[in-house]
N, C-alpha and C positions, 0 to 999 in steps of 0.2 A: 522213480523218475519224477523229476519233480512237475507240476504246471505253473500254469501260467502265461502270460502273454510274453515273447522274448523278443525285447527291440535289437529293430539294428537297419543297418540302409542298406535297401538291395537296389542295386545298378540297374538292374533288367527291368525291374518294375517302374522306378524312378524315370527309367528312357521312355518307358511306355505311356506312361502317365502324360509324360510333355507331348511324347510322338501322337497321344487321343486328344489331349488340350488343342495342339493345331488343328488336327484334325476336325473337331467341336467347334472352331474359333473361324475354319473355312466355311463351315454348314453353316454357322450361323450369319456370314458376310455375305457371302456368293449364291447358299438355296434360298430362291425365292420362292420354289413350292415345288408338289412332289414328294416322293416317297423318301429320297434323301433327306429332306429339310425334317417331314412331318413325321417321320416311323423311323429311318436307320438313325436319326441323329439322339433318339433316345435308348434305344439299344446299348450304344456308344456310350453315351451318359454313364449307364450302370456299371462299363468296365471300368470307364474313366475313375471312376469312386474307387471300385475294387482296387486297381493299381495304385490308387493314392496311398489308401492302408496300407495295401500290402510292399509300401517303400519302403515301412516304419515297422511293418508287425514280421517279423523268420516265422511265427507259427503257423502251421497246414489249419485252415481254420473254415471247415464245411460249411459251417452255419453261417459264415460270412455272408453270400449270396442271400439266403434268406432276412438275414438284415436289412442287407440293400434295396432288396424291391419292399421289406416295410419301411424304409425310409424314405423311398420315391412314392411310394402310393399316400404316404401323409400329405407329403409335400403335395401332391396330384389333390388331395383332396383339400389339402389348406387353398389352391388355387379356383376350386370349387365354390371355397367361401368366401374367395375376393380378399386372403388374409394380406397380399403386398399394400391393397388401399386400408384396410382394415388398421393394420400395424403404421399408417404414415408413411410409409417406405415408396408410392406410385411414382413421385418425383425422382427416385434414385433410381438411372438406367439398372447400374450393376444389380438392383435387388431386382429390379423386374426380371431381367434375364434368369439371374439364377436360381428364384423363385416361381418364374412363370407367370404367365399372365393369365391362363386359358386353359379352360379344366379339359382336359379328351380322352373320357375312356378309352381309344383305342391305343395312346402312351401308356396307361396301366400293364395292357398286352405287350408293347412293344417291353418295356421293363421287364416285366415276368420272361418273356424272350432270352434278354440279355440277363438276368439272372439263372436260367435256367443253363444256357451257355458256359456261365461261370458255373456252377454248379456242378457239371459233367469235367471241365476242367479240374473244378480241386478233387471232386471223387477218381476222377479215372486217369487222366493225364498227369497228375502230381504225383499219383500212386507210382504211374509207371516208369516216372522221371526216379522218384524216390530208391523205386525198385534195383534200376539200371545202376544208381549211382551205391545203394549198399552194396551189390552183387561188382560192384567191380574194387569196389575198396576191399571185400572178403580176402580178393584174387591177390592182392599186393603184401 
């Protein structure tokens, strides 16, 4: 068998991705505070990622999840170190948003959340997708 990473566009994920982009692009217009605005909208974040890749990546990839919440907890702590004024980037809306402005440990939680979420999907629910769809191609 060979590895490797194997591209290719997956539909499902592609729709999900835009379907959490609005979703992320309402929380961040319409919540002005609140457990939407402050904790579900990072949750979200972490799928939102996940679904990005996985538009572009066919492989079952576990450790994906675990990427993601070390790529948000950087980011969480580059915002720590004030890195959007740091880098020149304060005057650019689009970096503040996507880098944050505001370090809050309790987003590091919210992440681990929404990774851990991911994570039970690619180990258990991919499995069983996987499972259903070998077991019926056997049948034919």
């Amino acid at each position: 068998m060979k590895k490797g990473i194997k591209l290719g566009i997956s539909r499902g994920y592609l729709l999900a991705f835009f379907a959490l982009l609005v979703v992320v692009v309402l929380i961040a217009v319409f919540g002005t505070s609140g457990f939407i605005r402050y904790h579900f909208g990072d949750i979200i974040i972490v799928i939102l990622i996940y679904c990005f890749i996985r538009s572009f990546v066919k492989n079952r990839m576990k450790w994906l999840p675990l990427a993601i919440f070390i790529f948000s907890v950087l980011v969480e702590i580059g915002q720590y170190f004030h890195i959007v004024e740091r880098l020149g980037l304060a005057d650019i809306a689009i970096a503040r948003v996507a880098i944050g402005m505001t370090f809050d440990p309790w987003d590091i939680v919210m992440y681990f959340i929404g990774c851990v979420l991911l994570y039970v999907y690619e180990v258990f629910i991919y499995r069983n997708t996987n499972a259903t769809t070998v077991s019926s191609e056997g049948l034919s």
